[in-house]
C-alpha positions in Angstrom: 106.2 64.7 53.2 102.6 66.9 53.7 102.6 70.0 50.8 101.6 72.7 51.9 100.0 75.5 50.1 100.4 79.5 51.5 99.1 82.5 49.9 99.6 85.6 51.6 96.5 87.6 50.4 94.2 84.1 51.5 96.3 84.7 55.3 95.3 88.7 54.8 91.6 87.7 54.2 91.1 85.2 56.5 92.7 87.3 59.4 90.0 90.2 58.4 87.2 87.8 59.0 87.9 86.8 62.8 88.0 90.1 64.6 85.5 88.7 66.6 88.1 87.1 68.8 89.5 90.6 69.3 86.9 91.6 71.5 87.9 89.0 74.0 89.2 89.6 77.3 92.4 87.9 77.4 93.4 88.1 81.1 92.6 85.0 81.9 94.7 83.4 79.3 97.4 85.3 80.0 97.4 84.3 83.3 97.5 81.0 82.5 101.4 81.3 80.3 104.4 80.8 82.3 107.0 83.5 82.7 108.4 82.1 79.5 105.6 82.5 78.0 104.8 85.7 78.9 108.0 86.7 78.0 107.6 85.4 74.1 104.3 87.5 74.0 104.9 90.6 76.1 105.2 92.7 73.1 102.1 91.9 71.7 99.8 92.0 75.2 99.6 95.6 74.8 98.1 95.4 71.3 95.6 93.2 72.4 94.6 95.4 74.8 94.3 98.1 72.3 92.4 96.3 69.9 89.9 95.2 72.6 89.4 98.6 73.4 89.2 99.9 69.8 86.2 97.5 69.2 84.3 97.4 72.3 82.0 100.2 71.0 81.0 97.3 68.7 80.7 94.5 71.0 77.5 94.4 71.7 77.0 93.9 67.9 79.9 91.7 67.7 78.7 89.0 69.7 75.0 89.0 68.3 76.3 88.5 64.5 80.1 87.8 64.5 79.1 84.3 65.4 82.1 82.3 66.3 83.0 77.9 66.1 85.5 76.5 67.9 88.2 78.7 66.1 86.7 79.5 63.1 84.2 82.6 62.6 80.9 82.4 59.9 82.7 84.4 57.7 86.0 82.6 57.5 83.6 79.4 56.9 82.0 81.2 54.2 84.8 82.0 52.8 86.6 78.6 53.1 83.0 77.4 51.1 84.4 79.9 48.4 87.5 78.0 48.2 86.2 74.5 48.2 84.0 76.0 45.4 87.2 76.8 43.2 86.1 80.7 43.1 89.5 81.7 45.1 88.4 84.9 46.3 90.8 88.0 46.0 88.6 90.8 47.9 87.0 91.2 51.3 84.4 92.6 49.0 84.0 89.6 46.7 83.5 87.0 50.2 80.6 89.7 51.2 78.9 89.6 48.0 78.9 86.0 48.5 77.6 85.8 51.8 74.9 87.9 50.6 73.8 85.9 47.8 73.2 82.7 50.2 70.1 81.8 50.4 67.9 80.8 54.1 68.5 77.3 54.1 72.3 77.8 52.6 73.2 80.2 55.5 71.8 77.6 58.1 73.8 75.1 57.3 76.8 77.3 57.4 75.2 77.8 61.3 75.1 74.1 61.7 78.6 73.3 60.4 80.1 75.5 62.3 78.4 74.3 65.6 80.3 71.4 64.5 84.1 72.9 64.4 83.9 71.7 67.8 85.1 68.5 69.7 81.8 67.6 70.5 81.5 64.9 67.8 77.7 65.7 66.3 76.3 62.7 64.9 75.7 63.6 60.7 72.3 62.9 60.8 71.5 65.4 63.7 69.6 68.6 62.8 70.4 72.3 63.8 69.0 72.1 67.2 70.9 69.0 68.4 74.0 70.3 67.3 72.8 73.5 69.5 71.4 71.6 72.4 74.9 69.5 72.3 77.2 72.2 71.6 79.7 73.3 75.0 79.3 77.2 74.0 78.4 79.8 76.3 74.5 79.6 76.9 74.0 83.2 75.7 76.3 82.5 72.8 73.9 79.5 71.8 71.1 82.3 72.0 72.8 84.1 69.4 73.3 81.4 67.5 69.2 80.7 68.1 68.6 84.3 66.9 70.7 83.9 63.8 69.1 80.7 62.6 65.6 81.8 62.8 66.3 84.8 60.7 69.2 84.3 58.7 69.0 86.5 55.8 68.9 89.5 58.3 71.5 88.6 60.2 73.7 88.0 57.8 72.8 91.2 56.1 73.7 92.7 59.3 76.8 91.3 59.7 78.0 92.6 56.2 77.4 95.8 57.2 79.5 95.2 60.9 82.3 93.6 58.9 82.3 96.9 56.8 82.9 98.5 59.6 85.4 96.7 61.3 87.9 95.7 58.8 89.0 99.6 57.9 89.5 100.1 61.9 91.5 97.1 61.0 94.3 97.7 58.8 96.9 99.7 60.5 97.5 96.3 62.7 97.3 94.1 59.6 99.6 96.3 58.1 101.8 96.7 61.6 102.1 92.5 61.9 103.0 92.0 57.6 106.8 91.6 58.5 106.3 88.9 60.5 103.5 87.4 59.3 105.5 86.7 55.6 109.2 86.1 57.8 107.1 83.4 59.8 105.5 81.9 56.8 108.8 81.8 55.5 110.1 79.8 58.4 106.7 77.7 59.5 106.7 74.1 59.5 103.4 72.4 59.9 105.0 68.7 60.3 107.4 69.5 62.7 105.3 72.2 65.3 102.8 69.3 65.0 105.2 66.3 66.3 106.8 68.7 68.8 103.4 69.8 71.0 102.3 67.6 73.2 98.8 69.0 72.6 99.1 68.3 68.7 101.2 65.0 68.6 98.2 62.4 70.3 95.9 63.2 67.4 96.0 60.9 64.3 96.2 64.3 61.9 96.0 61.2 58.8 97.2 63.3 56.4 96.9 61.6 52.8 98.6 61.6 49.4 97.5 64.8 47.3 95.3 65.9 50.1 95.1 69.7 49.5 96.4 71.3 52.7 96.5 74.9 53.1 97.8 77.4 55.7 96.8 80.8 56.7 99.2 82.9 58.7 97.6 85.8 61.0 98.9 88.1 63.4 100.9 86.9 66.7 97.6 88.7 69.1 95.1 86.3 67.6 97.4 83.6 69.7 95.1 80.6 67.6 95.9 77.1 66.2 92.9 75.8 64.4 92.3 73.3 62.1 89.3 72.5 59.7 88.4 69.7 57.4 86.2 70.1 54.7 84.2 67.1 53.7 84.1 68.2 50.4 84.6 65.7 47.8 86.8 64.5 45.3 89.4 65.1 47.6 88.9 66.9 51.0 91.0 69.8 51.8 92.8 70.2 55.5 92.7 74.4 56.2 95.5 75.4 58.9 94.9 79.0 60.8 97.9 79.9 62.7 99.2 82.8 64.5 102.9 83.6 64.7 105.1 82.5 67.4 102.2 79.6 67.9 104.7 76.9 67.8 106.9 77.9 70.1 103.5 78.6 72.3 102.9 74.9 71.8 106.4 73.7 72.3 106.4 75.5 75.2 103.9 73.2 77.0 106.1 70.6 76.4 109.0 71.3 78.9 107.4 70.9 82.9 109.6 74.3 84.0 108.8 75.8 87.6 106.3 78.1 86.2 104.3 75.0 84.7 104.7 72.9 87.2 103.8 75.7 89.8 100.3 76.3 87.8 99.6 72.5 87.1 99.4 72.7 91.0 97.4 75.8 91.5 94.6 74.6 88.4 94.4 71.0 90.6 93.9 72.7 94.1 90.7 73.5 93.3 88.5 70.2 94.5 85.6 70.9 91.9 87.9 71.7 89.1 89.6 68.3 89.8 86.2 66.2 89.7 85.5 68.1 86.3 88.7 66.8 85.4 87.7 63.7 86.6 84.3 63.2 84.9 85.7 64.7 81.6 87.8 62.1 80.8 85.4 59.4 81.5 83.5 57.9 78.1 80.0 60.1 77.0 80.8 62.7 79.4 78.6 65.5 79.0 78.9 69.0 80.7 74.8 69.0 81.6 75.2 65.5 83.4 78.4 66.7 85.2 76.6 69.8 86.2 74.1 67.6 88.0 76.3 65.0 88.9 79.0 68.4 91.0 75.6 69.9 92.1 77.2 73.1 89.8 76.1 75.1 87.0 76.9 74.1 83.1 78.7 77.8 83.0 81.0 76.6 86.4 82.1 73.0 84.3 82.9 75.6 81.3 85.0 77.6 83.5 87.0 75.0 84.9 87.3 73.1 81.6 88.6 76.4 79.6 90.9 76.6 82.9 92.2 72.9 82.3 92.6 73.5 79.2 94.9 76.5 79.3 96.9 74.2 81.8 97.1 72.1 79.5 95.9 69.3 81.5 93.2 68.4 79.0 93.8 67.8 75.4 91.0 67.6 72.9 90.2 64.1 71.5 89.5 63.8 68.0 89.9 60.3 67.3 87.1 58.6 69.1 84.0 60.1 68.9 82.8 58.9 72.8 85.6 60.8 74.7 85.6 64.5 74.0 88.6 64.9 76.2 92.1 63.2 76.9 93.6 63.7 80.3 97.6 64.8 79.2 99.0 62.1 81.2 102.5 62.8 79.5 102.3 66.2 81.8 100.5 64.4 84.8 103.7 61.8 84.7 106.2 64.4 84.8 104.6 66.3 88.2 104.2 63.1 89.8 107.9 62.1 89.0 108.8 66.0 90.2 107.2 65.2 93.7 108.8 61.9 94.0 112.5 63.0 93.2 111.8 66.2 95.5 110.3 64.5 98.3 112.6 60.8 97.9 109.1 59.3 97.8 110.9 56.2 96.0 109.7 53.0 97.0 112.4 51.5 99.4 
């Protein structure tokens, strides 16, 4: 049985410090849900749309310091360092004063770290560059990045002052989502929305005894299940951020319905989408070689990778640190078993 810790004010903090994602333009990933799907969210769709446009004044800014991992922002890792630290931070204010007090070299690392939230497996002994040079973000996302590194007591300084901004903007919607936010936590079960995704299930989570793991519930229009693992020693500590109704998002991709099946086909029809497909399951696979390999552009594999993804036909690979992507074959099996009992293509 996995404890699990929850504290409501740690969920209200850490859902202050990822507005970045709200700047997003979601369209395509709503696209990509099936009319059940769309159903279960069309209440919040609207509210994302407000809250993009309520911040686009800022994106600009946003996307030059709001630096962003693969579902994790700088702040939130700052603040998770605050918690591995023991100093349980009860402010906004107190994770600021934090972040301002890091030093060059401190803030860099937080840079390099959280190039490595992603599933590209950076080797340890790899400096900042590598991890950059390595990294499947958006080329002028790695610029920012670039920018960040080489001054980082400025940019940090700056993106105090942005989060000062933001987070008052912020608050009616934090407010709007506490109901449901504290009736979810209520209700969440880590164990079980884990061994009912098929997108969760394949990875070996290897969860141990007295392993601190804790969970941080945000708002159902941040639509995010991330995980992070500090390496932080005695004991390393297992963070959960998870949006509510995410499980039933996950479940979801579990049952091949018409809709599913219907956009499983559409994703495949595309011949250089399949031959990413292809090449990302193979071993080493890397998006600049696959570039060369399609005669396409790195930003063309990342566009057909995020749409895989969102069909769920890739799942990321954690466990082995030379395949960065599993092909869901569970999903693949099911459309091919479709065809056959639709078109009596049983062998006779």
């Amino acid at each position: 049985m996995v404890e699990v810790q929850y504290s409501e004010q740690a969920s209200d903090l850490m859902e202050q410090f990822s507005l970045s994602t709200l700047i997003q333009d979601r369209r395509e990933t709503i696209e990509s849900f099936s009319g059940k799907e769309r159903e279960l969210f069309k209440d919040v769709f609207p509210v994302m749309e407000e809250l993009r446009l309520l911040f686009q004044p800022y994106k600009e800014k946003m996307e030059t310091y709001y630096l962003t991992g693969y579902g994790i922002t700088l702040l939130q890792s700052c603040y998770l360092e605050m918690v591995d630290k023991g100093l349980m931070p009860k402010s906004v204010e107190a994770v600021h004063a934090y972040c301002l007090q890091l030093d060059a070299e401190a803030i860099r690392e937080q840079l390099k770290d959280l190039l490595n939230t992603g599933p590209e497996h950076m080797a340890k002994s790899g400096d900042f560059w590598d991890y950059l040079e390595a990294s499947s973000i958006k080329s002028e996302t790695k610029w920012y990045f670039s920018q960040f590194y080489r001054k980082p007591l400025e940019a940090m300084k700056e993106l105090i002052e942005l989060s000062r901004e933001l987070i008052p903007l912020y608050q009616p919607y934090l407010e709007k989502s506490t109901a449901e936010r504290r009736a979810y936590a209520a209700s969440f079960s880590l164990e079980d929305t884990i061994a009912e995704s098929a997108s969760l299930s394949h990875f070996d989570w290897n969860f141990k005894e007295n392993q601190s793991i804790k969970l941080y519930v945000v708002s159902p229009w941040m639509v995010q299940f991330a995980s992070y693992l500090s390496e932080t020693e005695p004991k390393k500590s297992h963070y959960f951020i998870v949006s509510c109704r995410i499980d039933q998002l996950l479940k979801s991709g579990t049952e091949l319905d018409m809709d599913t099946f219907a956009a499983v086909l559409k994703v495949l029809s595309d011949s250089t989408r399949y031959n990413v497909m292809v090449e990302l399951a193979k071993p080493y696979a890397k998006s600049k070689r696959i570039a060369e390999e399609l005669d396409i552009t790195g930003a063309a594999v990342s566009f057909h990778t995020q749409k895989l993804i969102n069909a769920k036909l890739l799942l990321f690979n954690r466990d082995h640190k030379d395949v960065k992507y599993d092909v869901n074959k569970s999903l693949l099996r099911e459309i091919i078993a479709k065809l056959t009992s639709d078109f009596g293509l049983e062998e006779k």
